[in-house]
C-alpha positions as CSV (number, residue, x, y, z in Angstrom):
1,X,-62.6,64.6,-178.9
2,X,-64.3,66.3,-176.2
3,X,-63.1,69.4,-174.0
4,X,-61.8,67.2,-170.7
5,X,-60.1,65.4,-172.8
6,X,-58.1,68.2,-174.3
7,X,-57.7,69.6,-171.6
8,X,-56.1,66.5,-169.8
9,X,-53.6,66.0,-172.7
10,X,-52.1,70.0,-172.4
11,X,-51.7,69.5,-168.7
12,X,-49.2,66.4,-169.2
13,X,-47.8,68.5,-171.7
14,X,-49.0,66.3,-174.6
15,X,-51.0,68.7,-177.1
16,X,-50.3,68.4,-180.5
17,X,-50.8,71.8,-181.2
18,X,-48.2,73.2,-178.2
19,X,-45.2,71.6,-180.2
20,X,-42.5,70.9,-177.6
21,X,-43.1,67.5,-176.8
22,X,-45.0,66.8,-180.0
23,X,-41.7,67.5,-182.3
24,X,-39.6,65.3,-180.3
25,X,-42.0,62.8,-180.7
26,X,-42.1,62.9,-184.6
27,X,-38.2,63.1,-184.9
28,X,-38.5,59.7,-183.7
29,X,-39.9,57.7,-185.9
30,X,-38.8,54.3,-184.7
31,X,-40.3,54.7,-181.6
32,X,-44.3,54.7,-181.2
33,X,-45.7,57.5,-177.8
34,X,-49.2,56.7,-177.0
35,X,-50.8,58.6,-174.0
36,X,-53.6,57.2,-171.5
37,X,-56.2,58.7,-169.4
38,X,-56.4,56.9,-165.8
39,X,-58.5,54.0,-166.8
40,X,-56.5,53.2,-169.6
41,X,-58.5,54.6,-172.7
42,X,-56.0,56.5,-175.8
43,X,-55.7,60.0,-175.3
44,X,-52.8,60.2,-177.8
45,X,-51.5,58.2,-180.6
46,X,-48.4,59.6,-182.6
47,X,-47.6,59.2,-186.1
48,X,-44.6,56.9,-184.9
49,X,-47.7,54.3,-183.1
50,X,-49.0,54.1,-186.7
51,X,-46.1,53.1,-188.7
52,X,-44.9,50.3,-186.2
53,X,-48.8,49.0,-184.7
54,X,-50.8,49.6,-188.4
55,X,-53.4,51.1,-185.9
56,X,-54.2,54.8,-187.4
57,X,-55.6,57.6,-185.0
58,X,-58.9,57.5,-185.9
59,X,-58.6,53.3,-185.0
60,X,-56.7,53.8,-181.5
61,X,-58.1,57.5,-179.5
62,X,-60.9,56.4,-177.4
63,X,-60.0,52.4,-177.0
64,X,-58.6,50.8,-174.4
65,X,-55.6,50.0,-174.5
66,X,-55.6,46.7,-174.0
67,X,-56.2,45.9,-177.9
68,X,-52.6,45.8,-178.2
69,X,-52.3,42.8,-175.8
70,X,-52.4,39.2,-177.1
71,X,-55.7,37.4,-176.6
72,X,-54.3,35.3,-173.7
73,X,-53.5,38.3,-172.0
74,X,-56.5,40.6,-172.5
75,X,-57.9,37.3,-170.9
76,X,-55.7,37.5,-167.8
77,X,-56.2,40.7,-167.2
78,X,-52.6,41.6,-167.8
79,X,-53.2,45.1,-169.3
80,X,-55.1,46.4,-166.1
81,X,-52.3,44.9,-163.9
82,X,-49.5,46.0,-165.5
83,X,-50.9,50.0,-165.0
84,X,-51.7,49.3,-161.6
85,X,-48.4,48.4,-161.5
86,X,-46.9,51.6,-163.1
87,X,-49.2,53.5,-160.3
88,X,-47.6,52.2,-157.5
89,X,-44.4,52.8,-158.7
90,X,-44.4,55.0,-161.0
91,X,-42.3,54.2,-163.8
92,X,-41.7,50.3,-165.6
93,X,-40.0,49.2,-168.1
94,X,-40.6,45.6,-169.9
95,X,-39.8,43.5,-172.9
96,X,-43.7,41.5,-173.9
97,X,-45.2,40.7,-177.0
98,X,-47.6,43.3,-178.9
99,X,-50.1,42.3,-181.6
100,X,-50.2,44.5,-185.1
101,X,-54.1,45.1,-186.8
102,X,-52.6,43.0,-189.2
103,X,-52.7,40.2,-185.9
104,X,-48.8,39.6,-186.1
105,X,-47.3,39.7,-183.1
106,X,-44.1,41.7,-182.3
107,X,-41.3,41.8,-179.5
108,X,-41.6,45.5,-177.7
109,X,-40.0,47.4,-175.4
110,X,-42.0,49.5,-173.6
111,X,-41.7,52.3,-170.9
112,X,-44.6,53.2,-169.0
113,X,-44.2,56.6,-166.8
114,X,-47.6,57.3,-164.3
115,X,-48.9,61.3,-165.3
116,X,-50.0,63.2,-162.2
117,X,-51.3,67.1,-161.9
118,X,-50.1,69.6,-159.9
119,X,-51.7,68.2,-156.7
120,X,-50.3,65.1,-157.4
121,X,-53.2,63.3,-158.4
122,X,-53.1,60.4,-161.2
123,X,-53.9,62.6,-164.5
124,X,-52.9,59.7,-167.1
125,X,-50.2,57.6,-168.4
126,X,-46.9,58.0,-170.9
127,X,-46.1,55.1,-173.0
128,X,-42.9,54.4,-175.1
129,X,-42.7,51.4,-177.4
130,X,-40.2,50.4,-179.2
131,X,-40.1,47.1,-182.1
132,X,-37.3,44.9,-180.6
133,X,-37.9,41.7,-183.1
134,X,-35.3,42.4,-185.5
135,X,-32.9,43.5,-182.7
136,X,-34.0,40.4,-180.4
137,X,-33.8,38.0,-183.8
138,X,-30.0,39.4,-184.4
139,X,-29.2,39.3,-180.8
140,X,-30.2,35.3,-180.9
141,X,-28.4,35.0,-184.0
142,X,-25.6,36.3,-182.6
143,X,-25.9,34.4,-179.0
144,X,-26.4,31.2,-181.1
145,X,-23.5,31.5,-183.3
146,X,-21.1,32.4,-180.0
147,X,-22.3,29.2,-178.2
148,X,-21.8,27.4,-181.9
149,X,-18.0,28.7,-181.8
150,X,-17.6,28.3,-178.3
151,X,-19.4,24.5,-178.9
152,X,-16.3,23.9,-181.7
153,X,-14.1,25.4,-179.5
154,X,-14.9,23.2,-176.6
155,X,-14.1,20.1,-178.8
156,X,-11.1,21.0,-180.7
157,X,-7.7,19.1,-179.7
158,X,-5.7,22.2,-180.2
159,X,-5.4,24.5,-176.7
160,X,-6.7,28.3,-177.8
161,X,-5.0,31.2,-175.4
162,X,-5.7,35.1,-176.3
163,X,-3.8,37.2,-174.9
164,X,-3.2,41.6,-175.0
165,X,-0.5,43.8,-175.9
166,X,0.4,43.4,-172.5
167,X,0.5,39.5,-172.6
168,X,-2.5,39.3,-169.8
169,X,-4.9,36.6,-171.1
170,X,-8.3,37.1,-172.0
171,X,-9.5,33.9,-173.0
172,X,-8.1,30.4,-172.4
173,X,-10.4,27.9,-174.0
174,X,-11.5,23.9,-172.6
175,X,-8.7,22.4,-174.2
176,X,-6.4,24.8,-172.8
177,X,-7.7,24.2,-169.4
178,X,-7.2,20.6,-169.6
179,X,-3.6,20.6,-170.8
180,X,-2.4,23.4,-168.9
181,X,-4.3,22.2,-165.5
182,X,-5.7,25.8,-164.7
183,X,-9.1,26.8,-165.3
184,X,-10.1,29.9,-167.0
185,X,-11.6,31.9,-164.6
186,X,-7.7,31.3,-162.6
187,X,-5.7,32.8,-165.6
188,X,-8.5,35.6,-167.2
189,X,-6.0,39.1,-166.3
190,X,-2.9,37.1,-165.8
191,X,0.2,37.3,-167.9
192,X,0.7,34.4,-170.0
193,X,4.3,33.8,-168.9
194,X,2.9,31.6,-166.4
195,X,2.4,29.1,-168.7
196,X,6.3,28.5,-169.7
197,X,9.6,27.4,-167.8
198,X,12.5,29.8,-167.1
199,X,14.2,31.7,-168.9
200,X,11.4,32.1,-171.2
201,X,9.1,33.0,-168.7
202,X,11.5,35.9,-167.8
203,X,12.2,37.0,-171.3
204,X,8.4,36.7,-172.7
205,X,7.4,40.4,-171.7
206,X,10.8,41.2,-173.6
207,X,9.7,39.2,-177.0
208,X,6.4,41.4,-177.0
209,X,8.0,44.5,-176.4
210,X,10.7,44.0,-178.9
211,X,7.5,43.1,-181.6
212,X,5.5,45.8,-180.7
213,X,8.3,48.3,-181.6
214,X,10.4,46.8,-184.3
215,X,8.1,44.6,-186.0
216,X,9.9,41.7,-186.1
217,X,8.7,38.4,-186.3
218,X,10.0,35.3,-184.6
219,X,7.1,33.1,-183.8
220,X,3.7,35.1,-185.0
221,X,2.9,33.6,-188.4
222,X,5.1,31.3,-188.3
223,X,5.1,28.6,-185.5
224,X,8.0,27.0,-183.9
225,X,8.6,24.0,-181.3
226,X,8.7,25.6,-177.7
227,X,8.2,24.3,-174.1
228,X,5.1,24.8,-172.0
229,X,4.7,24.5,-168.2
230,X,1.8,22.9,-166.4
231,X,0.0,23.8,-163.1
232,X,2.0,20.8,-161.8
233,X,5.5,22.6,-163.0
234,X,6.0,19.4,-165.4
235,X,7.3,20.6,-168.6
236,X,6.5,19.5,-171.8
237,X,6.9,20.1,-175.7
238,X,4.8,21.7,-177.9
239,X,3.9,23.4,-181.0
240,X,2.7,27.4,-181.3
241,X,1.4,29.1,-184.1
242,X,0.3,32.7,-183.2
243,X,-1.8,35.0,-185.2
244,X,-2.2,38.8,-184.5
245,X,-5.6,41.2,-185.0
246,X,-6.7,44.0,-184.4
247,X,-9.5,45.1,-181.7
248,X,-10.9,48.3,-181.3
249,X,-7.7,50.0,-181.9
250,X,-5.6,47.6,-179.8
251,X,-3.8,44.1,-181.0
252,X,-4.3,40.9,-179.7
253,X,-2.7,37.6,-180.2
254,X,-3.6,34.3,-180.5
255,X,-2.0,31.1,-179.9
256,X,-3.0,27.7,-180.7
257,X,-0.7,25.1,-178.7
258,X,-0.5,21.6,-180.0
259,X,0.8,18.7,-177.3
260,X,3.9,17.4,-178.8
261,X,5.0,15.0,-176.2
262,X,3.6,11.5,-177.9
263,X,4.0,12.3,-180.8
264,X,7.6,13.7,-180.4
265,X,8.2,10.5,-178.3
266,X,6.8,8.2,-180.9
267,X,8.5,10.0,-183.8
268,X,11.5,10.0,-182.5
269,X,11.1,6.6,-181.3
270,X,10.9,5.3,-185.2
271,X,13.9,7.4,-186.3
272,X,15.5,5.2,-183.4
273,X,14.6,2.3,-184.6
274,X,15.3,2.9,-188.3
275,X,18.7,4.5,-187.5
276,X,19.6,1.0,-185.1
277,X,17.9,-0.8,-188.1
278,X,19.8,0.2,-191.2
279,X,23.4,0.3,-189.0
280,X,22.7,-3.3,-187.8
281,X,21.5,-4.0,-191.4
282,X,25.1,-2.7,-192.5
283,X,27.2,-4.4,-189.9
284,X,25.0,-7.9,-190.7
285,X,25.8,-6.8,-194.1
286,X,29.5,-6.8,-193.7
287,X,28.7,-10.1,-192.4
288,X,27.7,-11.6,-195.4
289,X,30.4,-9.7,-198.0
290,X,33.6,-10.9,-195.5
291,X,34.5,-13.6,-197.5
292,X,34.4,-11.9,-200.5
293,X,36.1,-8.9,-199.3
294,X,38.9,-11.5,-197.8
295,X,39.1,-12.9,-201.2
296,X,39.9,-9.1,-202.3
297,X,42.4,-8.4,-200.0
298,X,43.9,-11.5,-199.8
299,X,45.1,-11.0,-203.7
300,X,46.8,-7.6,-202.7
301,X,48.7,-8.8,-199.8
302,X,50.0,-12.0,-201.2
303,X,50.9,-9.4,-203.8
304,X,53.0,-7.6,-201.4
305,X,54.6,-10.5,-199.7
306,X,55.9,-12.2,-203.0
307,X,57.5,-8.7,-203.9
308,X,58.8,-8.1,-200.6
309,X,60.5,-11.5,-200.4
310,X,62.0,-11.3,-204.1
311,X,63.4,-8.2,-202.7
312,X,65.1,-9.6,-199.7
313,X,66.8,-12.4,-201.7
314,X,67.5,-9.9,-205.0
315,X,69.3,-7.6,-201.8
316,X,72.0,-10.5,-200.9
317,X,74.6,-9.8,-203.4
318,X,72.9,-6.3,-205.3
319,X,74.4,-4.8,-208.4
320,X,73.2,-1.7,-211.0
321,X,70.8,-4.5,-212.4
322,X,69.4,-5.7,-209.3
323,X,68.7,-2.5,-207.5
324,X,66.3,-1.8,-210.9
325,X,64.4,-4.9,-210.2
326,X,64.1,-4.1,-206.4
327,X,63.4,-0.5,-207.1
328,X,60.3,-2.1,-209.4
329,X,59.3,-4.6,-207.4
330,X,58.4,-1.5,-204.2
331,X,56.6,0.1,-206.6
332,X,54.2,-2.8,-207.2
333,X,54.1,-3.5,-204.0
334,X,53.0,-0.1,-203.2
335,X,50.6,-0.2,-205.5
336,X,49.3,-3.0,-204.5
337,X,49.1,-1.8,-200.5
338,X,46.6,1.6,-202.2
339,X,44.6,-1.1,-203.6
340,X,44.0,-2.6,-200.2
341,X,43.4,0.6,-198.3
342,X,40.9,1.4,-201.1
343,X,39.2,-1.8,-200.3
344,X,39.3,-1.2,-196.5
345,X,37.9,2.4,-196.8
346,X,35.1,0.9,-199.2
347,X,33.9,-1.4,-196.1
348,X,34.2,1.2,-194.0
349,X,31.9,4.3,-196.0
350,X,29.6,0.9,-196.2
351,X,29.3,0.4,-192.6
352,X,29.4,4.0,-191.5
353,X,27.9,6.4,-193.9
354,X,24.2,7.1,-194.7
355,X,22.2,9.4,-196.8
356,X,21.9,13.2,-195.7
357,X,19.6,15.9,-196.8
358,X,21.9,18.5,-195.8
359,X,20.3,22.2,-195.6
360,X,21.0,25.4,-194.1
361,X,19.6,25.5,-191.1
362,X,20.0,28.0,-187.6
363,X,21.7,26.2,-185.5
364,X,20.2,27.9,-181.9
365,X,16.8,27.3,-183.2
366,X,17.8,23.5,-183.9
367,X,19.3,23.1,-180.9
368,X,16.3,24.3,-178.9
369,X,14.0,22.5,-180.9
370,X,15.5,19.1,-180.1
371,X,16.3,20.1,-176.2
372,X,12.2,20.7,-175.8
373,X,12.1,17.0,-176.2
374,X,15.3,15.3,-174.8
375,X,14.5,17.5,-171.9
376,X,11.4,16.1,-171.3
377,X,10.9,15.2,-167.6
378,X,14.2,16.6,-166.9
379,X,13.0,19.6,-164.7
380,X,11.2,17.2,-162.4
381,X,14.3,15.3,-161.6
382,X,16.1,18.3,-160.5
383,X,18.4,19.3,-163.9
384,X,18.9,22.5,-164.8
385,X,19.6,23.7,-168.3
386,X,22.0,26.3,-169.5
387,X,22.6,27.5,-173.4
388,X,25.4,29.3,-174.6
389,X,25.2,29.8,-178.4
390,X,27.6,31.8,-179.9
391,X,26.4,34.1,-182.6
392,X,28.8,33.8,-185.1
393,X,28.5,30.0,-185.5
394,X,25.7,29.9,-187.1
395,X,23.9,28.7,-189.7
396,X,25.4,25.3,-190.7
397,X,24.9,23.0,-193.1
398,X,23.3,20.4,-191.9
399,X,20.2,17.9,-192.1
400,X,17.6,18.8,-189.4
401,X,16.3,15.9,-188.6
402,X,19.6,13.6,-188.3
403,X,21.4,16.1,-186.2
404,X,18.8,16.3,-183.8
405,X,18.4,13.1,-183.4
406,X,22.0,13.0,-182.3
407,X,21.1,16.1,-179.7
408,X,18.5,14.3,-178.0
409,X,20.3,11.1,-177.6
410,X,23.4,13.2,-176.2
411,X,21.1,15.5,-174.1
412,X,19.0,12.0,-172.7
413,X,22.5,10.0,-171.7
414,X,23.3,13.4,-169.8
415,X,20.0,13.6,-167.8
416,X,20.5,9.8,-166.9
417,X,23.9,9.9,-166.3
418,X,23.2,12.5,-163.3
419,X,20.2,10.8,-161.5
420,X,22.3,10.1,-158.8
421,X,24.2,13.0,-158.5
422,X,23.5,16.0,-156.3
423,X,24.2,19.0,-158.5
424,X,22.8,18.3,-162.4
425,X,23.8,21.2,-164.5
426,X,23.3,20.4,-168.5
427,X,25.1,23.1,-170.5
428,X,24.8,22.9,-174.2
429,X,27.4,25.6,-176.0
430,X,28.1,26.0,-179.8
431,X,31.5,27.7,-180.8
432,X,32.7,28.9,-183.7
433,X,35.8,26.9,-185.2
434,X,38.7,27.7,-187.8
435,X,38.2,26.4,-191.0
436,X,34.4,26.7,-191.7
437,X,33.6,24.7,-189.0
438,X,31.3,24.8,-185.9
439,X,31.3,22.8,-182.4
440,X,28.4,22.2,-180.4
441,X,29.0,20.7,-177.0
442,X,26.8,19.1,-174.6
443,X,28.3,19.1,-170.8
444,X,26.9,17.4,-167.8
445,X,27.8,16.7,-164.1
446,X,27.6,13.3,-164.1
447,X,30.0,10.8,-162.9
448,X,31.9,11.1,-166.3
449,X,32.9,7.4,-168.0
450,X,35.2,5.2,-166.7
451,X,38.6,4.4,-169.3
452,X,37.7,1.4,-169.6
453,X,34.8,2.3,-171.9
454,X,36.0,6.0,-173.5
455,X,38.3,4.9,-176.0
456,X,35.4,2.0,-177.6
457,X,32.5,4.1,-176.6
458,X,31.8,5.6,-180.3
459,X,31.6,1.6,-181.4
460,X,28.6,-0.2,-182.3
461,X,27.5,-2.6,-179.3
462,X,29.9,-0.7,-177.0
463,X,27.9,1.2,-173.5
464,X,28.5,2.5,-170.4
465,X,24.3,1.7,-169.7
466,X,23.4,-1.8,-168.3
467,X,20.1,-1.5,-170.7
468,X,20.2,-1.2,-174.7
469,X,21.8,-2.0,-177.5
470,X,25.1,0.4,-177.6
471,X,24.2,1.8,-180.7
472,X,23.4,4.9,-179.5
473,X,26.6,6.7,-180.0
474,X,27.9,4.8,-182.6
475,X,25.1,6.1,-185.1
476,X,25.9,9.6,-183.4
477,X,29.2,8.9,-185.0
478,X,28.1,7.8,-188.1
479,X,26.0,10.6,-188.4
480,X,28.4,13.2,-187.7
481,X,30.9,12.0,-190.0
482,X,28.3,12.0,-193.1
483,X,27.9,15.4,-192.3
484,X,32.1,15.9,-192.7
485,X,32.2,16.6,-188.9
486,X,33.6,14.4,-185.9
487,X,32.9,13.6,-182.8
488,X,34.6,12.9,-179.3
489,X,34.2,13.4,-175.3
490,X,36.4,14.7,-172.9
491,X,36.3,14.6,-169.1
492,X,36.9,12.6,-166.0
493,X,35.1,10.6,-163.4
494,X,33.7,12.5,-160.8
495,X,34.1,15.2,-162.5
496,X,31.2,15.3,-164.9
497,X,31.5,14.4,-169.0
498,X,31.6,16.9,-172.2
499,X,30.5,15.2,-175.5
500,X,31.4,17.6,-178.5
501,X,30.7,17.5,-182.4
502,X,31.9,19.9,-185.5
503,X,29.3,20.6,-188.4
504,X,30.1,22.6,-191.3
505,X,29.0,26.3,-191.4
506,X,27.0,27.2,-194.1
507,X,28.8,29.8,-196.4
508,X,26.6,31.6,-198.7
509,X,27.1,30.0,-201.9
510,X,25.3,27.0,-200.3
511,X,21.9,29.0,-200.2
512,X,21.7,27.9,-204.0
513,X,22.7,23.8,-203.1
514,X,20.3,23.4,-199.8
């Protein structure tokens, strides 16, 4: 190395044997510090250039610099540019591809600071470089599998919302966007109350808060029916499961919503159907089995007649003997009056009853579970709903599915029975009731039902609607009875209709027969 050129690396502070910058340099081994005199020729080459280029000192002091550059480059003159470049403006920083002796080619960053004396006058240049290819490689990996998650997120059914401890929402995925009818970048910050009908729209900050400092669990892990609201304010059932991580020291929550509405519809549709199926199938039944049943109770009451006669004629002129034979002849006609009430209740438990899979069961959560779907469209044809559960009548003994099936049919009569009323106020209330049992009540502001049709309207083919099959109600009452309850109405026209059923509370030795 000659003397100028020693002499040019101590005045940009670059001598190996001064130390300063020289130590810094070497505690850096992942980077590689090269210096360059004005035209571009290595002054400096650090042990750091070494171990990432495979060019040792003795290969790089002296060459220009360009022999790092790919071929195409060199041939473009991109090496002379790019320092005419960092003269003008005196520092630049890039991302371009390097070549190794070996002739691999790696991804480096590079900063390139212009050197100048004390009078200002170009002296040299400072280079930086730094291997990005592993760093670039993981950074693609990691951009590729975001857009691969974000692809399967894009096509799942399911709507995806994330929200913080706060309930603001920081992502809301495609399918979210399309149920919900907001886009994304509407909702990122907002609270995700937005998204549900009063009151839980009100109460939702509540539910977090109460989570966040108790710890207990109503919906996260475990799912449950709710309502959502659309942009539109149309309301509609569905099905959230939320899960709960953590994120750099903060929770988050996500919930995957599932449209209920058709499927609700359809299911409950078939339960319809099979319900108005097996209680036709039992009243064509009794059909079939009348002349035999007549046959059966035809034998009973001729029964009681001849016994009643002998008795009227054995009552003309009585003595000790004859009031014996009278006395006998009630009893066997007695008798014979329990044998026909047997045979009546038997038709009756054949028309009425069915089969029950009773099960302890919370009777608010059953309740709201079968009002997110009888209530469907409700809102939008102006009825308001109000719940009044009493705490101590519940749980009950009861089986899910059957009992809500009566709910939604009570809850769908109401809504049609005010569509042309001006105030439509549903109020559904459950009471606690002596002797182990529990009313729920379903209240409208309806016209109420005429007398004509109350006292029949729990009978098959029996309705106050011009459309359907009257059935409705009448497998409401069988229902309710199976389950040891009744059921009846109260109210007045004009002045709105209450429709009330008892279920049996669940006592805690049934826990071990659910």
């Amino acid at each position: 190395m000659d003397g100028g050129m020693i002499e040019s690396q101590k005045a940009n502070g670059l001598d190996p044997d001064s130390g300063t910058i020289i130590q810094v340099v070497k505690s850096a081994p992942n980077y590689a510090v090269y210096a360059l005199d004005p035209k571009g020729l290595v002054t400096v080459w650090t042990a750091g250039c070494e171990e990432i280029t495979g060019w040792a000192s003795s290969d790089a002091i002296g060459k220009h610099h360009s022999f790092l550059y790919c071929a195409e480059d060199i041939a473009a003159g991109v090496a002379d540019r790019h320092l005419a470049q960092v003269e003008q403006l005196g520092r630049v920083e890039q991302e371009s591809w390097r070549v190794r002796k070996n002739g691999s080619e790696f991804l480096a960053h590079l900063t390139t600071m212009a050197l100048r004396d004390e009078t200002g006058q170009l002296s040299g240049y400072g280079k930086i470089l730094r291997d990005t290819t592993d760093e670039a490689a993981t950074k693609e990996a990691i951009v590729a599998r975001e857009q691969h998650l974000q692809s399967i997120l894009d096509t799942v059914p399911d709507a995806m919302v994330i929200i913080d401890e706060r309930g603001l929402i920081t992502s809301f995925s495609a399918a979210a966007e399309r149920l919900f009818g907001y886009s994304e970048a509407e909702l990122l910050g907002a609270n995700v109350s937005c998204l549900m009908p009063s009151p839980d729209c009100e109460r939702h900050d509540s539910y977090i808060g109460r989570y966040l400092t108790s710890g207990e669990r109503r919906i996260i892990g475990i799912g449950r029916v709710v309502v959502g609201e659309r942009r539109d304010g149309t309301t509609f059932p569905m099905e959230l499961s939320i899960g709960e991580a953590g994120h750099r020291g903060h929770r988050v929550f996500t919930g995957f919503i599932r449209d209920l509405t058709e499927r609700e519809r359809g299911e409950l549709h078939l339960k319809e159907l099979q319900a108005e199926l097996i209680h036709v199938s039992r009243l064509s039944a009794m059909g079939t089995m009348a002349s035999t049943l007549a046959h059966e109770l035809n034998q009973p009451l001729t029964a009681i007649a001849n016994y009643l006669e002998t008795t009227r004629d054995l009552l003309v002129d009585p003595d000790a003997e004859t009031v014996a034979i009278v006395r006998d002849a009630l009893d066997e006609a007695a008798k014979e009056s329990h044998r026909a009430g047997h045979i009546v209740r038997r038709l009756r438990d054949f028309v009425a009853r069915g089969e029950t899979e009773k099960r302890i069961e919370d009777l608010p959560r059953l309740i709201e579970e079968a009002s997110a779907l009888g209530l469907v469209g409700a809102r939008e044809r102006g009825v308001r709903s109000f719940f009044d559960f009493d705490p101590a009548a519940s749980p009950v003994l009861a089986d899910r599915i059957q009992v809500q099936q009566v709910l939604v049919n009570l809850i769908r009569n109401a809504v049609e029975a005010m569509a042309q009323v001006a105030i439509r106020d549903l109020t559904i209330t459950t009471r606690r009731r002596p002797k182990g049992m529990v009313q729920v009540s379903v209240a409208d502001t309806g016209p109420g039902i005429s007398e004509q049709v109350a006292p029949q309207l729990f009978e098959a083919f029996v309705s106050s609607k011009t459309d359907g099959m009257g059935l409705g109600l009448s497998i409401c009452r069988t229902i309710i009875e199976a389950h040891g309850g009744r059921i009846w109405t109260e109210g007045a026209p004009n002045r709105g209709a209450a429709f009330h059923f008892t279920l049996m509370q669940a006592r805690p030795e049934d826990e071990h027969d659910a």
